[in-house]
C-alpha positions as semicolon CSV with decimal commas, in nm:
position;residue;x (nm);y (nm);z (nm)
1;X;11,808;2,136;18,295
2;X;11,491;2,346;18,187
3;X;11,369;2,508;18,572
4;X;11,016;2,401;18,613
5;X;10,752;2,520;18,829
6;X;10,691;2,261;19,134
7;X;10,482;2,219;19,442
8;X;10,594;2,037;19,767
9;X;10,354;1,863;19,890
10;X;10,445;1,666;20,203
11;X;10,720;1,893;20,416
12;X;10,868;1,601;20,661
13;X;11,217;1,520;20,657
14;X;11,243;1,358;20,268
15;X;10,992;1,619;20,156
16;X;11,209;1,893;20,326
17;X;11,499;1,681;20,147
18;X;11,363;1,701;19,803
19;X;11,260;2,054;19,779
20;X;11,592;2,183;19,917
21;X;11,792;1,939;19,550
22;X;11,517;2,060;19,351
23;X;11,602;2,446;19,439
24;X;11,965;2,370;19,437
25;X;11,896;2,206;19,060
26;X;11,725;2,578;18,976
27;X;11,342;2,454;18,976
28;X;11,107;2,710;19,088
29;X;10,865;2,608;19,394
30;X;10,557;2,793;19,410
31;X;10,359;2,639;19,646
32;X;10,441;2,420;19,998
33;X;10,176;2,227;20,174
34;X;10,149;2,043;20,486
35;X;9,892;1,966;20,737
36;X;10,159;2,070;21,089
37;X;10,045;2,343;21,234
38;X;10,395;2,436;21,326
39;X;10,464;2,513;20,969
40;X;10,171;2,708;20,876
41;X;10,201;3,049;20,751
42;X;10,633;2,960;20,744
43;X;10,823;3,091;20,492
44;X;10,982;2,757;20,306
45;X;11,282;2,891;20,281
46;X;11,299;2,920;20,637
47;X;11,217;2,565;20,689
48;X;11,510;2,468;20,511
49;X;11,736;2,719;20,687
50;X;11,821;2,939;20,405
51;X;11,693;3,286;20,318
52;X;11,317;3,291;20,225
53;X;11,182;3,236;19,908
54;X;10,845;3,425;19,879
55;X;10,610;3,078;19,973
56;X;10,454;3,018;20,280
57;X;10,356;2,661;20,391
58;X;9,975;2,622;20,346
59;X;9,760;2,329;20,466
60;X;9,532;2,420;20,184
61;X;9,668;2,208;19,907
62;X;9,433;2,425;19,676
63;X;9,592;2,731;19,720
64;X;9,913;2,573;19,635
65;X;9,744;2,394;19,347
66;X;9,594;2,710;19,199
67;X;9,909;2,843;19,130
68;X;9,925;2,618;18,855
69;X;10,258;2,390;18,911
70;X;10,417;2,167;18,622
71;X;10,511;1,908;18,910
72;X;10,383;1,851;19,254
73;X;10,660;1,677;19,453
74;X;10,452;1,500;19,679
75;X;10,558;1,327;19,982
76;X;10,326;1,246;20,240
77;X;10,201;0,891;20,375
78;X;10,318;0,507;20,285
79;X;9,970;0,318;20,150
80;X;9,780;0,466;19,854
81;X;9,416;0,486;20,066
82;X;9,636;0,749;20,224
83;X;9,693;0,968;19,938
84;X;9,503;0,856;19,625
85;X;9,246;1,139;19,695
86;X;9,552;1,397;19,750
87;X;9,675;1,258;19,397
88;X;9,407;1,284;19,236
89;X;9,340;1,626;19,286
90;X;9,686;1,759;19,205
91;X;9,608;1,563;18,872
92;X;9,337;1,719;18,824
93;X;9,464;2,083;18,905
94;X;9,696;2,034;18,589
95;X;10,026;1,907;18,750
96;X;10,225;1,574;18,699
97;X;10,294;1,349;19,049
98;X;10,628;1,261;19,147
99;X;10,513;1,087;19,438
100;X;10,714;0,904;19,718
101;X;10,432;0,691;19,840
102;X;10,560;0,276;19,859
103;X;10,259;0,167;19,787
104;X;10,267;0,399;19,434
105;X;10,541;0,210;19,285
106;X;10,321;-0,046;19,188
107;X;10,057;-0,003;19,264
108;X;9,808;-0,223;19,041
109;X;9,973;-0,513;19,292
110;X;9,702;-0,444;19,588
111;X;9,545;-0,117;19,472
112;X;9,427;-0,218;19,126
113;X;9,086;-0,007;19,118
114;X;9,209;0,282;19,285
115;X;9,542;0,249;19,042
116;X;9,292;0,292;18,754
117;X;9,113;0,570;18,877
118;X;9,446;0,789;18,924
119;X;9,506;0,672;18,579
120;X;9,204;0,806;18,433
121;X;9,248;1,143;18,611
122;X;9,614;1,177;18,514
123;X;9,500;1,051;18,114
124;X;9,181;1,280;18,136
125;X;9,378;1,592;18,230
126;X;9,693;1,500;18,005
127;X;9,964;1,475;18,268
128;X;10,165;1,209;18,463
129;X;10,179;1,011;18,780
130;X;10,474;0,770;18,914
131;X;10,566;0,687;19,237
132;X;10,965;0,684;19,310
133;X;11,232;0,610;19,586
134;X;11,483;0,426;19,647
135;X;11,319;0,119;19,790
136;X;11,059;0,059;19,574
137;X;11,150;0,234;19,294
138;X;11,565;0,132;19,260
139;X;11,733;-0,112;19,485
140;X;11,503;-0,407;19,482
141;X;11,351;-0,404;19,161
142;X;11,445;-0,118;18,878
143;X;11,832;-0,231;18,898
144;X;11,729;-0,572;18,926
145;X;11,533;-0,499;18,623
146;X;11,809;-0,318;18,426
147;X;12,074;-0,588;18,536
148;X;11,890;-0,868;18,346
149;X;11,946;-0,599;17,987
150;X;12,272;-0,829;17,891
151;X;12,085;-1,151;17,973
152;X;11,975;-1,412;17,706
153;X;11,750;-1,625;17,967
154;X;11,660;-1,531;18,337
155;X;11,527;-1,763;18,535
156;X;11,514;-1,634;18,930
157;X;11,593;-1,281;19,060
158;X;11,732;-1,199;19,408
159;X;11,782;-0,926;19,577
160;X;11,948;-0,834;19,932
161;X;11,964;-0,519;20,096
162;X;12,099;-0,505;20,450
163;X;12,049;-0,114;20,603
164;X;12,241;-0,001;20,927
165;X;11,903;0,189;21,064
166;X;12,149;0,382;21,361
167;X;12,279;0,551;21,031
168;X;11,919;0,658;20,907
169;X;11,673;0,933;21,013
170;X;11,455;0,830;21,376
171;X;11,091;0,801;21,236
172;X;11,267;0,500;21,035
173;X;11,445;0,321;21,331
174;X;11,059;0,359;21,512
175;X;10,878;0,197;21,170
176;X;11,120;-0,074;21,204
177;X;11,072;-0,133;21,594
178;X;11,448;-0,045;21,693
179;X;11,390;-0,025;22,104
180;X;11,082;-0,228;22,124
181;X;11,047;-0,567;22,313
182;X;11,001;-0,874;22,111
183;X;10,626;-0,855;22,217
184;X;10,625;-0,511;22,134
185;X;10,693;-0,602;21,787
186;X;10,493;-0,852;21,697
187;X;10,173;-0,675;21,829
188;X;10,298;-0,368;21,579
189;X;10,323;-0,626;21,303
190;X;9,990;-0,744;21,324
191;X;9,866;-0,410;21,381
192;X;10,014;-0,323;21,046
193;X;10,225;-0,041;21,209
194;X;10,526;-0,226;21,199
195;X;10,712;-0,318;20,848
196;X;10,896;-0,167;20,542
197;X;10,557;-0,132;20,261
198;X;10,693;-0,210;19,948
199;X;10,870;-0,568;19,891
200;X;10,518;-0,666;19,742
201;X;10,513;-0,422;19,522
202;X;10,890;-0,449;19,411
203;X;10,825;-0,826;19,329
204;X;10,513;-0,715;19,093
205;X;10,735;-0,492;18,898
206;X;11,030;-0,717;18,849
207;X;10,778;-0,970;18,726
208;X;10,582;-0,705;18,527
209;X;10,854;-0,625;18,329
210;X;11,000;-0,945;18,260
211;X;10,642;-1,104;18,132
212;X;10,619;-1,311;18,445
213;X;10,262;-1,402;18,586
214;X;10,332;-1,490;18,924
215;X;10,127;-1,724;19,145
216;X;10,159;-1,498;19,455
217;X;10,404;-1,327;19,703
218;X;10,436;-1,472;20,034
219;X;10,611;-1,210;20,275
220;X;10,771;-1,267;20,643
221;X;10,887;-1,036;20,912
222;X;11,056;-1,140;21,178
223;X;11,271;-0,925;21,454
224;X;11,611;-0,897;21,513
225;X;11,695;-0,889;21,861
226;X;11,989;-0,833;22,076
227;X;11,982;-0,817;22,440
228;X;11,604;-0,874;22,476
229;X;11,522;-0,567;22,248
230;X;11,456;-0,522;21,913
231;X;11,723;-0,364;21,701
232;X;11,496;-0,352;21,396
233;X;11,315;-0,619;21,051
234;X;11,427;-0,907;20,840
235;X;11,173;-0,887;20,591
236;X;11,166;-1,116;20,283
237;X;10,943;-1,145;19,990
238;X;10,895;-1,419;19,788
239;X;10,765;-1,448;19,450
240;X;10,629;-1,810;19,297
241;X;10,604;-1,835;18,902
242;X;10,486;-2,163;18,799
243;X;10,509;-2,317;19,104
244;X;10,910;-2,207;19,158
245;X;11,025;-1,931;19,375
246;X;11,125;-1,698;19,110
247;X;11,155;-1,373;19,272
248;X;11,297;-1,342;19,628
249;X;11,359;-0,998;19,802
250;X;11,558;-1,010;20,150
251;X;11,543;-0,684;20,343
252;X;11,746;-0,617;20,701
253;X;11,692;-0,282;20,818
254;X;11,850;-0,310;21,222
255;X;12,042;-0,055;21,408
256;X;12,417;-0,135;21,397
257;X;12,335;-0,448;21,120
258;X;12,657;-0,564;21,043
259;X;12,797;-0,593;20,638
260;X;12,553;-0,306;20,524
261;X;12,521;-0,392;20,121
262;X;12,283;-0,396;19,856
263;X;12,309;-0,744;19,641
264;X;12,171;-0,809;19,316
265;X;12,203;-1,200;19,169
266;X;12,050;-1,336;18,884
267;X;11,969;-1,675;18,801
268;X;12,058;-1,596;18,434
269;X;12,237;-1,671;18,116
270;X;12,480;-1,478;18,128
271;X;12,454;-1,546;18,520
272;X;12,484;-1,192;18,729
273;X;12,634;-1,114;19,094
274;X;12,665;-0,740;19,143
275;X;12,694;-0,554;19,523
276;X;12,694;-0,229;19,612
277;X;12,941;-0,149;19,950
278;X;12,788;-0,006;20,195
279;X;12,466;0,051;20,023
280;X;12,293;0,285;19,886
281;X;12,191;0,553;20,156
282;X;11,775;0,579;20,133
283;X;11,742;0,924;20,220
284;X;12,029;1,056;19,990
285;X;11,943;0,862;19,673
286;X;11,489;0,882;19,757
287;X;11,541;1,253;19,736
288;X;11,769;1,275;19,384
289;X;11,600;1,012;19,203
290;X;11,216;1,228;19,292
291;X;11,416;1,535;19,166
292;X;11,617;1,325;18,878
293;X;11,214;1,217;18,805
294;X;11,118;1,514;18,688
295;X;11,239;1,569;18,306
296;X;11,156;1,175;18,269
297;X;10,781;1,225;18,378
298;X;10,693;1,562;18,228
299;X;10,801;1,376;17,920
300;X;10,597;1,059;17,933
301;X;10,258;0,972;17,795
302;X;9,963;1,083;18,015
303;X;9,853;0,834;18,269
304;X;10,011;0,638;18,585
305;X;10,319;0,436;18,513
306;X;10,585;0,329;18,691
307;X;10,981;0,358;18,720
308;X;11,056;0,087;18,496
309;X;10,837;0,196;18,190
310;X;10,984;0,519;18,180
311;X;11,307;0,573;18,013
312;X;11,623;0,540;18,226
313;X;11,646;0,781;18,508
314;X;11,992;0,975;18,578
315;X;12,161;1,228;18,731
């Protein structure tokens, strides 16, 4: 792979992730931002625990910016009010977006004026913007996508994925209310604190790329609870096309959920059950397919797209 010049924008625990594959693939990071003022003025190498590398951690996204990056790596917040202003300007410094923001997957589905705006920066300044992961952006909706290739007909797509949060990182047991009290939960829920972001926008691709113009998506969360305490989300998304539930995306994320998978079935001619064992572990896979991103997006047309118009990502 051709090394190209990156910034990491966003230095929590995935960003911190995905800057330590990108060096190991032989990229070149120039720049590191992030607003903690415990990392300020750090050495990134440092923050990864290996021997410096010459960049210190800046909250001034400009500085990084200015040293004119092919890619900023940018992983900060969830919801695209968050970040479309922190987008927009690395777009306009020059520098594709591999972003991991949910909401960036797809996000015409609730962000449709912003989502043009980041287009027309990214098409006015000739570079690239997709948002990535592994849920959006694989599990629920780009291998559902791929899956239907040997189909002649499909008619519904499902998807399961069951996640075993004791095995994940703690700020995700927290956004899925693992310790809470039913209450708790439900007041977090309303609040809009509570809840994986991204079923909506998983259901919006699927139907994107398979010409469906769906009447709506309904979503649900409810807690799981064991002993009087929440253990974590069953989330489900459904998608109505002419009047039929034709998209339907079931999400557990609870700690110690048993028969941890991730299930694919297609209403279909040829018909299509696949399941991964075990799953596919979010932070391992998020952090490879941003860094397996890169050659894909510097590549594409100018503009914002999305995982499943770009040609097939890989290792």
């Amino acid at each position: 792979m051709t090394p190209v010049t990156l910034v990491s924008y966003g230095l929590g625990p995935i960003g911190l992730a995905i800057a330590a594959l990108a060096l190991e693939r032989g990229h070149r990071i120039v720049g590191a931002v992030d607003i903690d003022p415990a990392k300020a003025g750090r050495d990134l190498g440092e923050l990864l625990g290996r021997e410096p590398i010459g960049v210190a951690v800046t909250a001034d996204a400009g500085d990084a910016l200015g040293r004119r990056p092919q890619v900023v790596l940018h992983s900060t917040q969830s919801r695209i009010p968050q970040v479309a202003a922190q987008i927009i300007a690395c777009l306009e410094a020059g520098a594709s977006v591999v972003s991991t923001c949910e909401e960036l997957a797809f996000p015409w589905y609730r962000h449709a004026a912003t989502a043009d705006r980041i287009d027309g920066a990214a098409r006015s300044h000739g570079v690239t913007a997709v948002g990535v992961g592994v849920n959006p952006g694989f599990v629920m909706d780009l291998l559902p996508i791929v899956l239907t290739a040997p189909c002649r007909e499909v008619r519904a797509v499902r998807a399961v994925r069951v996640v075993d949060a004791g095995t994940r990182r703690l700020p995700l047991q927290r956004k899925v209310g693992a310790g809470m009290t039913p209450a708790e939960f439900e007041a977090g829920v309303a609040a809009g604190t509570l809840g994986h972001v991204g079923l909506g926008e998983s259901a919006a691709m699927i139907a994107d790329a398979l010409g469906w113009s769906l009447d709506g998506v309904a979503e649900t969360i409810e807690p799981v609870v064991n002993g009087g305490r929440v253990q974590g989300l069953h989330q489900i998304a459904r998608g109505r096309c002419r009047g039929q539930e034709a998209i339907t995306l079931d999400l557990t994320m609870a700690v110690g959920a048993p028969d941890p998978r991730d299930e694919v079935v297609l209403d279909a001619d040829p018909p299509m059950h696949v399941t991964v064992v075990g799953g596919i572990h979010g932070d391992v896979a998020t952090c490879a397919i941003a860094v397996n991103a890169i050659p894909r997006v510097l590549a594409a047309p100018p503009g914002l797209t999305t995982v499943s118009r770009l040609p097939a990502l890989h290792a």
